[in-house]
C-alpha angles and dihedrals in degrees: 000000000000115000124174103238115233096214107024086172096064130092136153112333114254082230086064095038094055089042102057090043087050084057092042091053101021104241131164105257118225098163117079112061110237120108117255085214128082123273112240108291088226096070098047083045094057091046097049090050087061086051089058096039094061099264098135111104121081131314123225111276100246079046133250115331087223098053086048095043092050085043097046084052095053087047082056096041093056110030104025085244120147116207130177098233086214101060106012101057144050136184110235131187082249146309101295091053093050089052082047099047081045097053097040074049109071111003125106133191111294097012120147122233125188114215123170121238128259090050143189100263091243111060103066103051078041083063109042088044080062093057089243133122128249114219102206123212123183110228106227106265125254113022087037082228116171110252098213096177080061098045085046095064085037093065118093138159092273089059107117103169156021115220107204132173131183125199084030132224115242108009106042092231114147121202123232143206096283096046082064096051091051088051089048103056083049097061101036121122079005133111094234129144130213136213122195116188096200095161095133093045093142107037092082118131138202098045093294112164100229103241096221127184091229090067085065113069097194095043084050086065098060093032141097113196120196123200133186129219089180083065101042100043103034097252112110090157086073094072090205126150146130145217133216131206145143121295098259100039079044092057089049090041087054098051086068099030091056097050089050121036093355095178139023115231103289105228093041080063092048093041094051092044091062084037089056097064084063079080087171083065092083099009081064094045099088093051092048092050102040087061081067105049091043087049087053095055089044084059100033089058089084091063136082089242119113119217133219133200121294116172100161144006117047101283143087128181125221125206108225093195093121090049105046152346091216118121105275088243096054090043083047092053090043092052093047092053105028111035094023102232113105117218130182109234110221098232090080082066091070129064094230091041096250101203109207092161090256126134122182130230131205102213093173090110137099118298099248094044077064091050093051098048098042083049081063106054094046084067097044110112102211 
């Protein structure tokens, strides 16, 4: 049986493919981006207790009105936003399904895209499969800073949409007020979308106010906004998350998302709207996360690596330049069977594979996974 593949470029993720080396050599995996700790016994508690109660057939489409109404009043809370739960909000299996239902959304055939390298793995192949075209921008290296001069002639009239993500995935970089100026004069008197990947919204560190789209009331009307639960509450297994939007991009949003996933598991929604009201749960995250990564550069000192800023998310990328000249996958796969640590190299981020010698670690693990790691690299003969 013949089929015409979708996406013909594609083959098996490089996540997968360190992952299963890390297995094959045993090594201690710091590239994929999930915590090797447990997740707060409260929460499995409470959603175990709507198990129990009864709470196990489906959810409303849209998901539970408590869920949206609890999150509708952090959103408020935090960034003096004010949603309708009914038709601002709607409950997704996870982050990476919410950027693909926006996209499916609103692309057409032909449409441009603009996406910033390096890039979450999953935009670009979310956005061919689509039929529509990614406009690719280098961040500057090595700050990953946005270029907006650059974004600014890259725009035409066949750009649709703005991919944004802060904290970003792979890099760390966080945007700041001025990067959303600069978006918002763009996509002024346009019909421009936006999409902002803010899955990582309170892992930022250093006392960095997180720029969200949702501060700013007429970005909020051309924007989908994609969050994750799986990030914020160390359960990235759940696969929950949600979008927001304005009422007319959300009742597009909801036709696709109705006739494919249609509902989110019922008791992991009851059990996150009681969660919600422990507001210190996630208030309290960046600075739980920021002592590791702190910790990790205080380990990884002792190393040749070279680290660069990372001021969110759980990642941090190191420049190997010190240590070889060799392409950043085949030192990844070196380190993974020779020295025993995975790491994810960043030219998987970008569409023509851009080597800058740089490879990325999740240190959003337990302390002594780090040690042992870090023990590791201090024996590896480049």
């Amino acid at each position: 049986m013949n089929i015409k593949s979708k996406l013909p470029a594609i083959g098996t993720t490089v996540f997968t493919e360190m992952s299963q080396l890390a297995v094959q050599y045993n090594a201690v995996n710091l590239g994929q981006g999930f915590p090797d700790f447990n997740m707060n016994r409260d929460l499995i508690e409470l959603v175990a207790k709507a198990m129990r109660a009864g709470m196990n057939q489906y959810a409303p489409m849209a998901g539970l009105p408590l869920l949206r109404e609890r999150i509708a009043q952090k959103v408020c809370n935090l960034y003096n936003c004010q949603l309708n739960p009914d038709t601002d909000i709607t409950i997704t299996p996870g982050g990476t399904y919410a950027i693909y239902t926006a996209l499916t959304t609103i692309l057409q055939p032909l449409d441009e895209v603009i996406v910033f390298e390096p890039a979450y793995d999953s935009y670009i192949p979310n956005i061919e499969i689509n039929a529509a075209i990614p406009v690719l921008i280098p961040l500057n290296f090595p700050d990953y800073s946005i270029p907006w001069d650059v974004v600014k002639r890259s725009t035409t009239p066949r750009t649709r949409m703005i991919m944004i993500n802060s904290p970003h995935n792979p890099t760390g970089s966080v945007l700041s007020q001025h990067d959303i100026e600069q978006l918002r004069d763009i996509v002024k008197d346009t019909n421009i979308i936006i999409l902002s990947d803010e899955v990582y919204e309170h892992i930022i560190f250093d006392g960095i106010e997180h720029q969200s789209i949702l501060r700013y009331p007429d970005l909020v009307q051309r924007s989908f906004v994609c969050f994750s639960f799986g990030k914020t509450y160390h359960s990235t297994g759940w696969k929950i998350g949600y979008c927001i939007s304005s009422p007319t991009l959300m009742q597009e949003f909801r036709k696709v998302h109705q006739y494919n996933c249609f509902s989110v598991h019922t008791p992991s929604q009851a059990g996150l709207a009681e969660y919600l009201l422990q507001a210190e749960a996630y208030l309290q995250l960046g600075s739980f996360v920021q002592k590791k990564r702190d910790y990790f550069q205080q380990l990884m000192s002792a190393t040749p690596f070279i680290p660069l800023e990372s001021s969110g998310s759980y990642f941090q990328c190191y420049s190997y330049k010190n240590i070889s000249d060799a392409p950043d996958r085949q030192l990844a796969i070196r380190l993974t069977k020779e020295a025993g640590v995975a790491t994810i190299p960043l030219s998987a981020f970008y569409k023509n594979g851009k080597d800058d010698k740089v490879i990325r670690f999740c240190f959003c693990k337990k302390e002594e996974t780090l040690e042992r790691a870090v023990e590791k690299l201090l024996k590896f003969k480049s």
